[in-house]
ZAMARGU-4260 file (C-alpha; in steps of 0.2 Angstrom, whole numbers, plus 5000, padded with zeros to 4 digits):
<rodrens>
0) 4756/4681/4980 | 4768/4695/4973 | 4761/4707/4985 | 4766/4697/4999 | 4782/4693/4991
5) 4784/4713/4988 | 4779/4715/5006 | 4793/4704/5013 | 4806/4712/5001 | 4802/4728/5008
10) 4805/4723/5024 | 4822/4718/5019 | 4823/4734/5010 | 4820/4744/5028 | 4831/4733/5036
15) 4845/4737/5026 | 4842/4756/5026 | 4838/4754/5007 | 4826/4768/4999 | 4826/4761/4982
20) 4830/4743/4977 | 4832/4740/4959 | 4829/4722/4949 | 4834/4718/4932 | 4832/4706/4919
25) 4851/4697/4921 | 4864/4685/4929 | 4882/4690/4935 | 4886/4689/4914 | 4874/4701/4909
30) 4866/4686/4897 | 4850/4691/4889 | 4842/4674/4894 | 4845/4668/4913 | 4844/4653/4923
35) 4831/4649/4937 | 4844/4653/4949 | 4843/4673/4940 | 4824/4677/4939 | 4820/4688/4953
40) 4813/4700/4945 | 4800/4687/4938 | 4797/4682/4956 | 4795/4699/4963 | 4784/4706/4950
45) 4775/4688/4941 | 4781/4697/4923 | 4789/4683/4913 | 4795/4690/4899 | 4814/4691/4894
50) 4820/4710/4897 | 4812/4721/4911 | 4821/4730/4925 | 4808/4733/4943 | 4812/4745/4954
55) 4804/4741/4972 | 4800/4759/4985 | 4794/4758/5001 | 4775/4760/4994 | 4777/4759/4976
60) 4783/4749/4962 | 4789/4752/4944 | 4793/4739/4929 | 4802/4745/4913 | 4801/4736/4899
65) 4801/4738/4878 | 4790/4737/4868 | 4789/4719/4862 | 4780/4716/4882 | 4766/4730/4883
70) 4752/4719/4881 | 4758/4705/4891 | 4767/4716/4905 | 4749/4724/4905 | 4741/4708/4906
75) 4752/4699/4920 | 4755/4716/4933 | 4736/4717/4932 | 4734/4718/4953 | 4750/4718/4960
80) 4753/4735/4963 | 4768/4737/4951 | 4767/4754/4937 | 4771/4748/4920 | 4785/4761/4911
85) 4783/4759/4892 | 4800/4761/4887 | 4799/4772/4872 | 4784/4780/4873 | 4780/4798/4873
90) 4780/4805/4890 | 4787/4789/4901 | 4804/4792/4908 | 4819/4785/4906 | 4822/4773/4921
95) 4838/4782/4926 | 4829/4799/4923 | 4815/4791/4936 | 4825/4784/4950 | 4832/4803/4949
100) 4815/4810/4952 | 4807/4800/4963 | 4823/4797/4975 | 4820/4809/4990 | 4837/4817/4996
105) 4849/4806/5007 | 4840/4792/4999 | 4847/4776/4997 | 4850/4764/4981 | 4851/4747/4981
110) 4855/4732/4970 | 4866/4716/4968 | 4881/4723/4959 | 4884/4705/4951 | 4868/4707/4940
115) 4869/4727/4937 | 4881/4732/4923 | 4897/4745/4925 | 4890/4757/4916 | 4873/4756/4925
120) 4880/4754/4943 | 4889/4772/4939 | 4874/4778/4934 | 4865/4774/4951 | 4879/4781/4960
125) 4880/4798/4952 | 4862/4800/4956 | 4865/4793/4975 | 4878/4806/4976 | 4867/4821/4969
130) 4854/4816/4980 | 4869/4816/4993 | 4865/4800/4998 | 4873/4782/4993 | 4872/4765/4983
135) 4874/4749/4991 | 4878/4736/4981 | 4881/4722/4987 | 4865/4714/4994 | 4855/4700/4985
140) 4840/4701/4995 | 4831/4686/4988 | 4843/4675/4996 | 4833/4676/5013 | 4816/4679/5005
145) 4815/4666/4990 | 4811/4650/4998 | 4817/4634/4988 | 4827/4646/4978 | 4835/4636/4961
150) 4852/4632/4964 | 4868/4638/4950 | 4867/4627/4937 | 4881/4613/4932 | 4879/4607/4916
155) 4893/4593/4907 | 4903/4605/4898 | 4908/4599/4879 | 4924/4604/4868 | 4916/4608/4849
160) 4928/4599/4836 | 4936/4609/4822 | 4926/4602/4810 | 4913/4613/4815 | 4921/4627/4825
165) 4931/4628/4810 | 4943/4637/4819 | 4955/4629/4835 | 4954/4638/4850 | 4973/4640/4848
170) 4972/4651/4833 | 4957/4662/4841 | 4970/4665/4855 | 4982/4669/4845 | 4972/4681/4835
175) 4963/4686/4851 | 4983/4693/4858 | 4988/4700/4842 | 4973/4710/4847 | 4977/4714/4865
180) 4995/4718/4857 | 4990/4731/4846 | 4980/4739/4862 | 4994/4738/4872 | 4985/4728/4885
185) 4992/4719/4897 | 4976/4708/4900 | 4959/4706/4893 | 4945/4703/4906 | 4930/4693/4896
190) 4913/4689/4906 | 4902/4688/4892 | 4893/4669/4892 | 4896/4666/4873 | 4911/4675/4872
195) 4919/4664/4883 | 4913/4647/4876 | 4918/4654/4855 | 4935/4657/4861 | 4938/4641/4871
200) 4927/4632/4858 | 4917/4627/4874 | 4898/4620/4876 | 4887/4619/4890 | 4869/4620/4896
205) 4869/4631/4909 | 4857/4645/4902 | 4840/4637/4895 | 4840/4636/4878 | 4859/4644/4875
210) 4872/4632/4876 | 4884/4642/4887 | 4894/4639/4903 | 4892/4650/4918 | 4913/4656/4919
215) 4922/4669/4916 | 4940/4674/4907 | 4956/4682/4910 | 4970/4682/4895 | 4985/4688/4897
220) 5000/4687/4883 | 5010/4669/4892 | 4992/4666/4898 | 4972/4661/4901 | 4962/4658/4914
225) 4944/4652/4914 | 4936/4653/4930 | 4920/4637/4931 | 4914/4624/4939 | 4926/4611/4941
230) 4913/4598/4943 | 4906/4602/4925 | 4923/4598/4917 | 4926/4579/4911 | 4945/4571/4912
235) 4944/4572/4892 | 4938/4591/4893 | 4952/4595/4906 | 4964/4589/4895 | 4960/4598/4882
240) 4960/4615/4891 | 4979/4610/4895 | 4984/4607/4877 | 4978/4623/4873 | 4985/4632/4888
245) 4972/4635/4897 | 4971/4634/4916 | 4955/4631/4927 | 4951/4640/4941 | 4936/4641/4951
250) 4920/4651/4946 | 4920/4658/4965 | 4939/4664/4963 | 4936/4676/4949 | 4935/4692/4962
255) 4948/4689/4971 | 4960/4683/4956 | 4955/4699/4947 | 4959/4710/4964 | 4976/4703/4967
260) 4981/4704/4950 | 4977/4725/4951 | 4984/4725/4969 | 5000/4718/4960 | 5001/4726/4944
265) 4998/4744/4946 | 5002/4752/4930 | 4992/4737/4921 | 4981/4739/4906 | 4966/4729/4906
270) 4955/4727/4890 | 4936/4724/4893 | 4919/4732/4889 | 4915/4742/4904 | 4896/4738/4896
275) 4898/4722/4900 | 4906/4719/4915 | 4896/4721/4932 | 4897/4736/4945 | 4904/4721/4958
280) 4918/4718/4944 | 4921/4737/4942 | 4924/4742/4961 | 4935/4725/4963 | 4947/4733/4950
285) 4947/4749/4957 | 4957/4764/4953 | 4974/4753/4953 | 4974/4749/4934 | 4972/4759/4917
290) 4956/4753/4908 | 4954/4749/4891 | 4935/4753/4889 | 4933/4745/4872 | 4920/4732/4863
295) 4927/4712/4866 | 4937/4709/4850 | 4930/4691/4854 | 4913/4699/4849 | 4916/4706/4831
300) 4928/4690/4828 | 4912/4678/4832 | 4899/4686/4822 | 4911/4684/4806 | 4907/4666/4804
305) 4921/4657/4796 | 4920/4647/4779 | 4917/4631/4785 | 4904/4637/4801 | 4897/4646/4784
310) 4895/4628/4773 | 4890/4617/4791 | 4876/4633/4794 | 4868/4629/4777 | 4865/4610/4783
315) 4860/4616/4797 | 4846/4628/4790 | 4842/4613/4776 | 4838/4601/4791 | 4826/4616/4799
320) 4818/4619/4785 | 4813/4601/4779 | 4805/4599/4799 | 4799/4616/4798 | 4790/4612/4781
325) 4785/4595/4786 | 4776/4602/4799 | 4768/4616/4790 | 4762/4602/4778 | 4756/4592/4793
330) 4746/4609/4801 | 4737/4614/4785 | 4731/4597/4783 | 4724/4593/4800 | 4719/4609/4805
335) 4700/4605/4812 | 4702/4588/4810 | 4713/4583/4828 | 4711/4593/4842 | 4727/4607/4844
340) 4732/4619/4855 | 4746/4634/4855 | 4756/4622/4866 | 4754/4606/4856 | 4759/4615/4839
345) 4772/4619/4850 | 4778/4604/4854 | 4775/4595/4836 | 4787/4606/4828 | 4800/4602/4841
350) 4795/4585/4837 | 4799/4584/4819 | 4815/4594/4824 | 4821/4580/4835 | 4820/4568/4818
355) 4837/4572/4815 | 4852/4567/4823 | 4859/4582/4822 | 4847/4593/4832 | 4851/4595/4848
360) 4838/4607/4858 | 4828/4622/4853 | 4837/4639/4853 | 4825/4646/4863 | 4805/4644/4869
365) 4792/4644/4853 | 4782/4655/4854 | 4767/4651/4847 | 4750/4663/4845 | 4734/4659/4838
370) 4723/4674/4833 | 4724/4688/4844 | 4740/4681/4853 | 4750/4685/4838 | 4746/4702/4843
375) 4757/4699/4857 | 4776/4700/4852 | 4784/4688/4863 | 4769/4680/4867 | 4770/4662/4878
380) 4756/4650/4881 | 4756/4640/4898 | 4745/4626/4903 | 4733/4639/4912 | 4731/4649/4899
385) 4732/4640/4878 | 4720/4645/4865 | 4713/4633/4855 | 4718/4632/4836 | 4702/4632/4825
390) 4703/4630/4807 | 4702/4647/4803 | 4711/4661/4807 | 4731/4663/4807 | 4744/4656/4818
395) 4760/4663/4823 | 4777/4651/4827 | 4793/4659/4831 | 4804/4644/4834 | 4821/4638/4833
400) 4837/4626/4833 | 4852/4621/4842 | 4861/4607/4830 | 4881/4603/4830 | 4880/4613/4813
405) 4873/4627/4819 | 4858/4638/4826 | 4842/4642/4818 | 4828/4656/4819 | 4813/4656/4808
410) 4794/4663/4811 | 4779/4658/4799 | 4762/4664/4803 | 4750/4650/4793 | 4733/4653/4785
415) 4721/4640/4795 | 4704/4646/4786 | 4694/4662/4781 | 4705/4677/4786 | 4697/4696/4787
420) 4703/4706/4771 | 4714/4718/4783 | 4724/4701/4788 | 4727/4699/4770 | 4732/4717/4768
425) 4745/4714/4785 | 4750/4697/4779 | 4756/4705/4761 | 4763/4717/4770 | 4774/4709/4781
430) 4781/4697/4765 | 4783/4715/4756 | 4794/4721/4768 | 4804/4704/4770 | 4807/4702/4753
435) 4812/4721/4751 | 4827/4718/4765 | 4833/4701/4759 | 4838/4708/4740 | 4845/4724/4747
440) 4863/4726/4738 | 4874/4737/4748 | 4888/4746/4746 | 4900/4740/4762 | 4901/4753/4777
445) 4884/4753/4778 | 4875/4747/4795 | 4861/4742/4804 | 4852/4759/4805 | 4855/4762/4788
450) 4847/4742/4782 | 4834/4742/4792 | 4827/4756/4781 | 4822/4744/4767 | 4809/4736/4776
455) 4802/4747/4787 | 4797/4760/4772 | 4785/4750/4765 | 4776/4751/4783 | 4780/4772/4786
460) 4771/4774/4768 | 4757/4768/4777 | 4758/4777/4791 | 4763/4760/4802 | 4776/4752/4811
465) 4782/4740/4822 | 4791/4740/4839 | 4806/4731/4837 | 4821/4728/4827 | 4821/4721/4812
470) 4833/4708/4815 | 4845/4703/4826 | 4862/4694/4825 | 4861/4673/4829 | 4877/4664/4834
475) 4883/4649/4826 | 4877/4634/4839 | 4879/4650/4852 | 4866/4663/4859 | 4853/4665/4843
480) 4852/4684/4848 | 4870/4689/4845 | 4879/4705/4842 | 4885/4715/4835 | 4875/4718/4820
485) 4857/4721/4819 | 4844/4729/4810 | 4836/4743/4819 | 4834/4762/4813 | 4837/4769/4833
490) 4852/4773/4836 | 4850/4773/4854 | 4844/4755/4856 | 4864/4750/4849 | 4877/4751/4859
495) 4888/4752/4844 | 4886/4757/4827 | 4893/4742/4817 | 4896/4741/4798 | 4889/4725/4792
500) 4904/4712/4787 | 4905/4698/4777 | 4899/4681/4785 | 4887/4688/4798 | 4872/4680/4800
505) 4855/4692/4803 | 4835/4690/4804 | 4827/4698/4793 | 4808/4698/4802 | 4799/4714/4801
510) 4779/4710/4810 | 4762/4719/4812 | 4752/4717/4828 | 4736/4723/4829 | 4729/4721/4847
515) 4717/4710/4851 | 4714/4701/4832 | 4730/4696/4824 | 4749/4696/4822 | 4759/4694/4807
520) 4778/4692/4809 | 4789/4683/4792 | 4806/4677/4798 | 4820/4671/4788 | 4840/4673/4793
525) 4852/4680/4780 | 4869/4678/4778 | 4882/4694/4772 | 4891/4692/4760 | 4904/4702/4747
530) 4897/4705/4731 | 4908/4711/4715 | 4920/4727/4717 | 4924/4743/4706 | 4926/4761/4707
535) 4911/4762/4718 | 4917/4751/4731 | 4913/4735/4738 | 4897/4731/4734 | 4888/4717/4750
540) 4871/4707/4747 | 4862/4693/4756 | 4863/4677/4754 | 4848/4667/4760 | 4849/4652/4774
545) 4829/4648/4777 | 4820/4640/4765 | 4804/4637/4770 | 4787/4641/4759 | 4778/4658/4764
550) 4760/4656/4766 | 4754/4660/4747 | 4734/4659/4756 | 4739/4676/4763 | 4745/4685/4750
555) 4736/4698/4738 | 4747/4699/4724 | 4738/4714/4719 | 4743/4722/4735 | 4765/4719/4729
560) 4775/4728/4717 | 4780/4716/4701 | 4797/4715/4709 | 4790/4709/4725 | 4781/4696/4716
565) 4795/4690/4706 | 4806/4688/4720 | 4793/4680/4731 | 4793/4669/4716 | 4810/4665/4716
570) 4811/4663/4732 | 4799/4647/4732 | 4806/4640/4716 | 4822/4639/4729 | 4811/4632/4739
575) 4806/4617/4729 | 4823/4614/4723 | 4830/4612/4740 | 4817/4603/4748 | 4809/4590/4735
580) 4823/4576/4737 | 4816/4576/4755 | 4799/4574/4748 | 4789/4562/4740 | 4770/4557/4736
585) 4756/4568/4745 | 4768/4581/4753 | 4780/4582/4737 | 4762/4588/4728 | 4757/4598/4742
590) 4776/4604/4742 | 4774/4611/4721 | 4756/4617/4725 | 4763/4630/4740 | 4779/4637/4730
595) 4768/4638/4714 | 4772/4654/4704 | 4761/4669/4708 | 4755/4682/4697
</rodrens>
């Protein structure tokens, strides 16, 4: 099937005089996660996972992606013809660096420039030119090839109420101009999915799993644009775009509106994130204007969660962790007695999620791996293909939560009988290096690159790693992969360097993988915040928001460091505290027994 898709594609390719066409993993917004409408790169190569860029030649094929995919990228271009790039390792180019080589001179790129960012596009046209050939950019050519193609979502759009924004989109404006002020700008050009839906305290379904509106943004100092569906917009939720100023235009209209403006104000100063924005974007405003290639204020803004988004996020994580608990209570004590799949633990969890009113969807798909699937980073069951959970072994769930108080992320890997004595040593492990990053007290101006540090050395000691970051930013009922802070030593996998501020919200999740046996990964999300202040500086620490017990039948006390042990300690005596009122008979005793003190 994908070869026959491959073959009709380059067909198309021929057709259109195109050497080289090139697919990646993104929507007109740059989002990490796309709709239906988006995934022809999935199409094309039958690769599901979330990031991965294809590049299609007349006879051959390429997909790039990181390392959290090798295993299953392996597994799922098995026979279609298509080169798997591990990005990262030694000897694999970059994909730029490969298009370069392997495009013969005259030769010809290809790409939609809706989906291909600025900075990308430049970079495809640089190499066009040195080749002395040319891009063209503006073909989607699985309109004619995709048959029963998914439309563009519409999804109702929703106005969030202050008492949870904590802030009226008014005063984000306001703050939002003072910004473009001090820049000089005459306009700020936003495409950024959740950008756009914190500024105009805005909610949508319109990417699974993220609760965002396909639209884009123009503010000026009088004025603001946002460019959507109309027919996603209520009476109510019209109306309370005009009270805050806020006109609605079209989603189609954007290009042209965006042209005009340039064509009519030459000596203009936009503000936007040339990273962001797409190549189509970029040629549309052309040479007419001065551009302010800067980070979206909107971005550090959002990731600095107020104080009341900072109260209604503890609800939120108290709710997760009483399902999240009930249903690690529920697992261990039916384990081998009802028949369980990846899938159906799956679904359970969302199940004891959807007990509380408040919850609203998941933040993104589970993933759940049993045994040798934990090995798989972003592993995802399917019908076709779902291990069978025995009462032995261990289980990993990454899972999460949209609710009206806020987004959650947390990953447990369960103990579900006899483990191997190197699972033990891996488990410990993994808690040792959670633990480590959680109590880290920081003086501020330090970043991601410099925190990450204190998790990953207890795994360099050993002479191991893992190939991901250590945590990722997670919006408040947003995206729950969120910038800009993060915790991950290279450099050159953040676009910015940013200095971690107080009310930002991180996971803290370093993993082990160990192909073909086991995965271990420990999740929790932390919350920044400003410790005390002296002639040193300002000192930062974390504050913990998940609260959900930590496997003790996986932990070797003697393998952890007695400040290890008394944190993890400490850690489940907050545990018990928090969640007892929510517990009562068999599970309130099971609930004392798995946050017992360890020694």
């Amino acid at each position: 099937m994908i070869q026959e898709r491959l073959k009709k594609l380059r067909e198309a390719m021929k057709a259109a005089g195109i050497d080289c066409y090139i697919i990646p993993t993104s929507d007109y917004h740059n989002s990490e996660y796309v709709s239906d409408f988006f995934c022809v790169r999935k199409y094309f190569s039958g690769f599901t996972g979330s990031a991965g860029t294809l590049v299609v030649w007349a006879d051959t094929a390429a997909l790039f992606t990181d390392g959290r995919y090798f295993i299953q990228a392996e597994a799922q271009l098995s026979g279609s013809g298509i080169t798997l790039m591990k990005m990262g390792e030694k000897g694999v180019p970059k994909l730029t660096e490969y298009v370069e080589q392997e495009l013969k001179e005259g030769g010809t790129i290809g790409f939609d420039g809706r989906v291909v960012t600025s900075s990308d596009g430049m970079k495809y046209e640089t190499i066009a030119e040195k080749k002395g050939g040319r891009v063209i950019w503006n073909l989607d050519l699985a309109d004619d090839i995709w048959e029963d193609r998914p439309a563009l979502p519409t999804t109702e759009v929703w106005s969030l109420e202050e008492a949870y924004s904590g802030e009226p989109t008014e005063k984000k404006l306001a703050r939002l101009r003072e910004k473009m002020e001090q820049e000089k700008a005459d306009a700020h050009i936003l495409t950024t999915l959740d950008d756009i839906a914190w500024l105009f305290n805005l909610r949508a379904g319109d990417v699974e799993c993220c609760p965002v509106l396909l639209s884009y943004a123009v503010i000026t100092a009088e004025d603001a644009y946002l460019f959507a569906n109309e027919r996603a917009f209520s009476e109510e939720v019209k109306a309370y775009l005009t009270e805050n100023g806020i006109t609605l235009k079209a989603y189609d209209f954007f290009y042209k509106y965006v042209s005009a403006y340039c064509s009519a104000h030459e000596d203009a100063r936009l503000l936007l994130c040339e990273k962001q924005i797409n190549y189509r974007l970029k040629k549309e405003i052309g040479d007419q204007v001065n551009i302010l290639d800067k980070p979206n204020p909107t971005t550090l803004m959002k990731s600095m969660k107020n104080p009341i988004e900072r109260e209604n996020l503890r609800k939120a994580h108290l709710m997760d962790a009483v399902a999240v608990t009930k249903f690690m209570y529920w697992l261990k004590t039916s384990v081998g007695k009802v028949p369980m799949t990846e899938i159906s633990v799956a679904d359970k969890i969302e199940q004891f999620r959807r007990e509380n009113d408040s919850f609203i969807k998941p933040s993104f798909h589970t993933i759940s791996g049993y045994g040798a699937n934990g090995a798989i980073v972003h592993y995802s069951a399917t019908p076709e293909k779902c291990a069978d959970i025995e009462a032995k072994g261990m289980l990993m769930i990454d899972s999460g939560g949209h609710y009206y108080e806020g987004t959650t992320d947390i990953t447990r890997t369960f103990i579900l009988g006899e483990i191997t004595d190197r699972m033990k040593q891996d488990f410990t492990l993994v808690v040792r290096a959670m633990l480590r990053l959680k109590d880290t007290r920081f003086l501020y101006g330090c970043t991601g690159a410099n925190l990450d540090l204190a998790a990953r050395e207890v795994f360099w000691e050993k002479g191991l790693d893992y190939k991901h970051g250590t945590g990722h930013g997670v919006g408040y009922l947003m995206n729950v992969h969120e910038g800009p802070n993060s915790f991950r030593y290279k450099l050159a996998d953040m676009p910015e360097n940013w200095v971690f501020e107080e009310g930002m919200v991180t996971t803290d999740e370093p993993g082990i993988y160990i192909e073909g046996s086991h995965g271990v990964r420990i999740e929790n999300e932390l919350l920044c915040r400003k410790g005390e202040e002296n002639q040193y500086g300002q000192f930062m620490y974390f504050e913990n928001l998940t609260y959900v017990p930590i496997d003790l039948d996986g932990i070797d006390p003697s393998a952890m460091e007695p400040k290890e042990i008394e944190s993890l300690n400490r850690y489940h005596q907050d545990v018990y505290e928090k969640l007892a009122p929510y517990f009562s008979g068999e599970e309130l005793a099971w609930l004392r027994e798995v946050t017992r003190k360890i020694s």
